[in-house]
C-alpha positions as CSV (number, residue, x, y, z in Angstrom):
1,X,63.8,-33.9,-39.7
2,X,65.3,-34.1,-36.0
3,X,65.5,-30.3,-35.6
4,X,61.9,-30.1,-36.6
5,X,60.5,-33.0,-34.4
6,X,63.0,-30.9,-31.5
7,X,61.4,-27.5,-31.8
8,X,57.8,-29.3,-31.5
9,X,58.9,-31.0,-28.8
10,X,60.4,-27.9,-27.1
11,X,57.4,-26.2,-27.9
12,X,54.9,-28.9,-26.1
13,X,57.1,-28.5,-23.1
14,X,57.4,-25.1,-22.4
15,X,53.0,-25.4,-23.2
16,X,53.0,-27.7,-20.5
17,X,55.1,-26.3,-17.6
18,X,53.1,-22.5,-18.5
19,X,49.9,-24.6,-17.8
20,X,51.4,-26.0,-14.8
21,X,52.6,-22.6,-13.9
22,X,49.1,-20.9,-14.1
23,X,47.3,-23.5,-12.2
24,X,48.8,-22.1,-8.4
25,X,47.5,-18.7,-9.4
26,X,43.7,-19.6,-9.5
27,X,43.8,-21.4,-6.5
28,X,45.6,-18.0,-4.6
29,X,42.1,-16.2,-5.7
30,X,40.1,-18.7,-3.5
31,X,41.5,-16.9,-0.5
32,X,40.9,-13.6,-1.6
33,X,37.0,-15.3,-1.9
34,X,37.0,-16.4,1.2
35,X,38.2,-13.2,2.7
36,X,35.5,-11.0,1.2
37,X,33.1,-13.4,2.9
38,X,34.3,-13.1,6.0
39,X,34.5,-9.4,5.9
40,X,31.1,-9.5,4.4
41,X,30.3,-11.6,7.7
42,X,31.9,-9.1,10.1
43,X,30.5,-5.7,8.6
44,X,28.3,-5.7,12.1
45,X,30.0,-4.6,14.9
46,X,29.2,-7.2,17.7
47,X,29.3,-6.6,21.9
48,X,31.9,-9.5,23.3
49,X,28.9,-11.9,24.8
50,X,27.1,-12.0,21.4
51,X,27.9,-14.9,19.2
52,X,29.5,-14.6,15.8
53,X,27.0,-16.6,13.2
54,X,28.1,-16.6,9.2
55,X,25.9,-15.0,6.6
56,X,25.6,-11.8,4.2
57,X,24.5,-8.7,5.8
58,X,21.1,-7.4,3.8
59,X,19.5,-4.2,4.2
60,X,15.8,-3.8,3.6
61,X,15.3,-0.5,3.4
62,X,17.1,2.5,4.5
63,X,17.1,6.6,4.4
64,X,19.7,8.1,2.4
65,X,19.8,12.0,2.2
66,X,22.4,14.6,0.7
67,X,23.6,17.7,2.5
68,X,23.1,20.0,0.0
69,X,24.4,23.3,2.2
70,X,26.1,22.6,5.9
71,X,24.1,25.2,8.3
72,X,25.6,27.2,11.0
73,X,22.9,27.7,13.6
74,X,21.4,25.8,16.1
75,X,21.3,22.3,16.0
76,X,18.6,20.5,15.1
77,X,17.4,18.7,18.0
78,X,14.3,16.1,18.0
79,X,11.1,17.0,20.4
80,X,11.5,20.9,19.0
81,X,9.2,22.9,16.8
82,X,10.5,23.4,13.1
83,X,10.1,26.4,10.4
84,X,11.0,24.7,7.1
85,X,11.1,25.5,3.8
86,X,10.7,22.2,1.9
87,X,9.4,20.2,-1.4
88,X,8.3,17.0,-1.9
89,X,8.1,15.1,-5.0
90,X,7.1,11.4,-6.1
91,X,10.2,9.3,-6.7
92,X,9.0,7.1,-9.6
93,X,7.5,9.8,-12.4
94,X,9.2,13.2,-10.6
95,X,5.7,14.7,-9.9
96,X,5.6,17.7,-7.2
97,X,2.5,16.6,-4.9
98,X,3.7,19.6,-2.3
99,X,5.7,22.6,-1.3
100,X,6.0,25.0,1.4
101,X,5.2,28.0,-1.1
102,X,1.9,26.4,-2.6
103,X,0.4,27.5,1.3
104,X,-0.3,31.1,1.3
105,X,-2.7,33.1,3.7
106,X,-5.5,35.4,3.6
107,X,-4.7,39.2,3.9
108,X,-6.3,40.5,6.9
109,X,-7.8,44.0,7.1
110,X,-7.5,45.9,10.1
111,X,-11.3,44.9,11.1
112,X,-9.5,40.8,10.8
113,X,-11.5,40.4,7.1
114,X,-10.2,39.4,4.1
115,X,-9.2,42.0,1.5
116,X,-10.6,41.0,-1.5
117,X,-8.4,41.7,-5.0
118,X,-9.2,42.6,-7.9
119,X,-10.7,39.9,-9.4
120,X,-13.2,39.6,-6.4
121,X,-11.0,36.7,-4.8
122,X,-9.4,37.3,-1.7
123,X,-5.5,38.5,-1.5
124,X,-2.9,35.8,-0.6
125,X,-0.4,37.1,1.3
126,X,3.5,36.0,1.1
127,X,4.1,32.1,1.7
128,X,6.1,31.4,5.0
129,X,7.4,28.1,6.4
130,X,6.0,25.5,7.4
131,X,5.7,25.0,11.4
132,X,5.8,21.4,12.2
133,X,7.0,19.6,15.5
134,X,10.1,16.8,15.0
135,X,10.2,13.5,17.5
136,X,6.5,13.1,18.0
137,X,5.8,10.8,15.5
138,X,3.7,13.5,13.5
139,X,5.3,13.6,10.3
140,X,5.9,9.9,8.4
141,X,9.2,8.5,9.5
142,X,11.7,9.4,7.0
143,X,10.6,12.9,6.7
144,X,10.6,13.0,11.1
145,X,14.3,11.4,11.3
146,X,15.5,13.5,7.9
147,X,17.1,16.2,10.2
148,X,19.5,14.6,11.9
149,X,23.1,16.4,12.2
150,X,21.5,19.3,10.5
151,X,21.6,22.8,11.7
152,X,19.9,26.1,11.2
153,X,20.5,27.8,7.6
154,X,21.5,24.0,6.4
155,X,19.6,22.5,3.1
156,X,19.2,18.7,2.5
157,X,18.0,16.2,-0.4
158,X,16.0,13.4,1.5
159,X,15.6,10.1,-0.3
160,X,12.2,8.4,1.8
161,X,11.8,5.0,0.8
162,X,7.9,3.4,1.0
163,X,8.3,1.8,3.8
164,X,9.6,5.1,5.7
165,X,6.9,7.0,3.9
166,X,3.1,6.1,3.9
167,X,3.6,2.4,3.5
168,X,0.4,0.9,1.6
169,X,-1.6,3.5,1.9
170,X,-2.4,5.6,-0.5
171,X,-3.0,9.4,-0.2
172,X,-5.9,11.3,-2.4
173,X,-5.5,14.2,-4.6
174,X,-6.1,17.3,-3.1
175,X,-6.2,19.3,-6.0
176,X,-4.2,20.0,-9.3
177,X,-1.3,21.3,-7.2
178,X,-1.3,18.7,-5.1
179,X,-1.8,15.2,-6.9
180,X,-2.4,12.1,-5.2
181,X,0.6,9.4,-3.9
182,X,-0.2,5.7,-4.5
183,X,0.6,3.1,-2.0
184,X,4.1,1.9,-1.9
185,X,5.2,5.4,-3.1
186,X,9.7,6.2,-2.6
187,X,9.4,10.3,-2.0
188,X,11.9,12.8,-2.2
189,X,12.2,15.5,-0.2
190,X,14.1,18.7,-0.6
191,X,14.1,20.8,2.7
192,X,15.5,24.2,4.0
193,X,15.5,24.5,8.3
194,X,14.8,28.0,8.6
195,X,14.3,27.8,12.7
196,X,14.0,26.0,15.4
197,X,12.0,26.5,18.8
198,X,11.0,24.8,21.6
199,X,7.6,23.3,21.6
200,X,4.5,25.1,23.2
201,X,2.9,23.9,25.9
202,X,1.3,22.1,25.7
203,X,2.4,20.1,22.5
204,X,-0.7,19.6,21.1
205,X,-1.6,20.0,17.5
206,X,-4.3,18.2,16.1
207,X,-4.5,18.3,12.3
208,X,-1.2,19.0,11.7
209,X,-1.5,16.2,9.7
210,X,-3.1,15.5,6.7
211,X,-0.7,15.4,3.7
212,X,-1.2,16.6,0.7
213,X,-2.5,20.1,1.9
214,X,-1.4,20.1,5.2
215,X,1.6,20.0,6.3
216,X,4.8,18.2,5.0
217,X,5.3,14.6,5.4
218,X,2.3,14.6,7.6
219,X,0.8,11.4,9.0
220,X,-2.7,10.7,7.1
221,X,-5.9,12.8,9.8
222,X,-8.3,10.5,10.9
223,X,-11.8,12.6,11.4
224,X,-12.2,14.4,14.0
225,X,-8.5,16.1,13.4
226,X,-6.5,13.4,15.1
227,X,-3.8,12.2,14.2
228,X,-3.6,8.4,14.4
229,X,-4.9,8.5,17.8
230,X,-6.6,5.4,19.1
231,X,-8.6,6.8,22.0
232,X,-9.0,3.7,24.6
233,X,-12.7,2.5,24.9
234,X,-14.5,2.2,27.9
235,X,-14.6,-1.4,29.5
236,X,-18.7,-2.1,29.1
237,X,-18.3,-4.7,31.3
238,X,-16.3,-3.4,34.2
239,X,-18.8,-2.3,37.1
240,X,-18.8,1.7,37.5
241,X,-17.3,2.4,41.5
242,X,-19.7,2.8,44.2
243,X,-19.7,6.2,45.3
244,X,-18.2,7.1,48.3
245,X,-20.6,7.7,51.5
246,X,-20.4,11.3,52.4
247,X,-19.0,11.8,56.0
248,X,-22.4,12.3,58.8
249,X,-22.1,16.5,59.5
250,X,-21.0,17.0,62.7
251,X,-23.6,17.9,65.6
252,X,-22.8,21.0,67.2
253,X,-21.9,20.7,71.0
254,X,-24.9,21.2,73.2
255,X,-24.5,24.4,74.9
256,X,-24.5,24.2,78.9
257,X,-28.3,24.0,80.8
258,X,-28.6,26.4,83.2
259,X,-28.8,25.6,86.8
């Protein structure tokens, strides 16, 4: 009977001291904790006179893209004038609302008319791509900033989240082959740099906007062909300038009297 009341007893001690045992080992993870919160808290980099506060780092929103080829020419520099070959779909259902081959001109005749086809419509020609000025705010956001690091030849994947994209508004369709984009809309982009030039002078394009059916990523074209532009209003109440009083003409010199 001793033996057996022994082992039990053996037993219930070497229960307790594991228990014992295990309990520093939770308490090392609180550190571990601790240290994931303060690198959480020190992900921003911070200039020496700014003070440290405590507190997760949160990102709204962001643009995300994927380098699909690396190019070798040029750089692609903002305030320059872009030939692109590109595609853009909606992110939620994967419907194409527009692409740089969908645009296709008229074939000219040497008289500058249209040459009509067979089936009495006129003949497209081949598509080319699409011209667009980068770092003037013509294009939405994500699609303007999307070519950053890129170069000549290079081909990307642009993730464009709403808020980078047309916000709450809400484009119309323009057709069957190019549908509609609701408000609140993440886009993707898939785009090709073809070339890059500098920007004519003067840089201005009106109606380069306008997407779908224009061009790509284009802010929405209020009438008259601007683009978002706010012309400033005449102060009615401001009192128009007096006009200046012309100068009296000078009176020619009296000639000498004869004596």
């Amino acid at each position: 009977m001793k033996p057996t009341i022994f082992v039990f007893l053996m037993a219930a001690a070497l229960a307790a001291h594991a228990q014992t045992a295990a309990k520093p080992a939770a308490h090392a993870a609180k550190p571990a904790t601790a240290a994931h919160s303060a690198s959480t808290a020190s992900a921003v980099k911070l200039p020496s006179n700014v003070p440290v506060v405590h507190g997760i780092v949160k990102t709204a929103f962001s643009l995300r893209y994927e380098d699909v080829k690396i190019g070798t020419g040029a750089d692609a520099e903002p305030m320059k004038m872009y030939k692109v070959k590109y595609t853009g779909w909606r992110a939620a259902d994967g419907v194409k609302f527009d692409s740089w081959d969908d645009h296709r001109q008229p074939v000219l005749d040497k008289d500058g008319k249209p040459v009509t086809g067979e089936d009495g419509k006129p003949k497209l020609g081949d598509p080319e791509p699409a011209s667009f000025p980068v770092g003037l705010g013509r294009m939405i956001p994500g699609f303007d900033q999307g070519f950053t690091g890129m170069k000549v030849g290079g081909k990307r994947r642009l993730f464009i989240p709403w808020q980078l994209a047309y916000g709450t508004r809400a484009m119309p369709d323009h057709g069957a082959d190019h549908p509609g984009i609701p408000a609140k809309s993440d886009l993707i982009f898939d785009v090709e740099v073809v070339d890059i030039t500098d920007l004519p002078t003067p840089p201005s394009h009106p109606g380069m906007g306008g997407m779908p059916g224009g061009m790509p990523g284009g802010m929405p074209t209020h009438p008259g062909g601007t683009v978002n532009a706010h012309p400033a209003q005449p102060d009615a109440s401001a009192k128009p300038a007096a006009p200046a009083t012309p100068p009296a003409p000078a009176q020619p010199a009296t000639p000498p009297q004869p004596k």
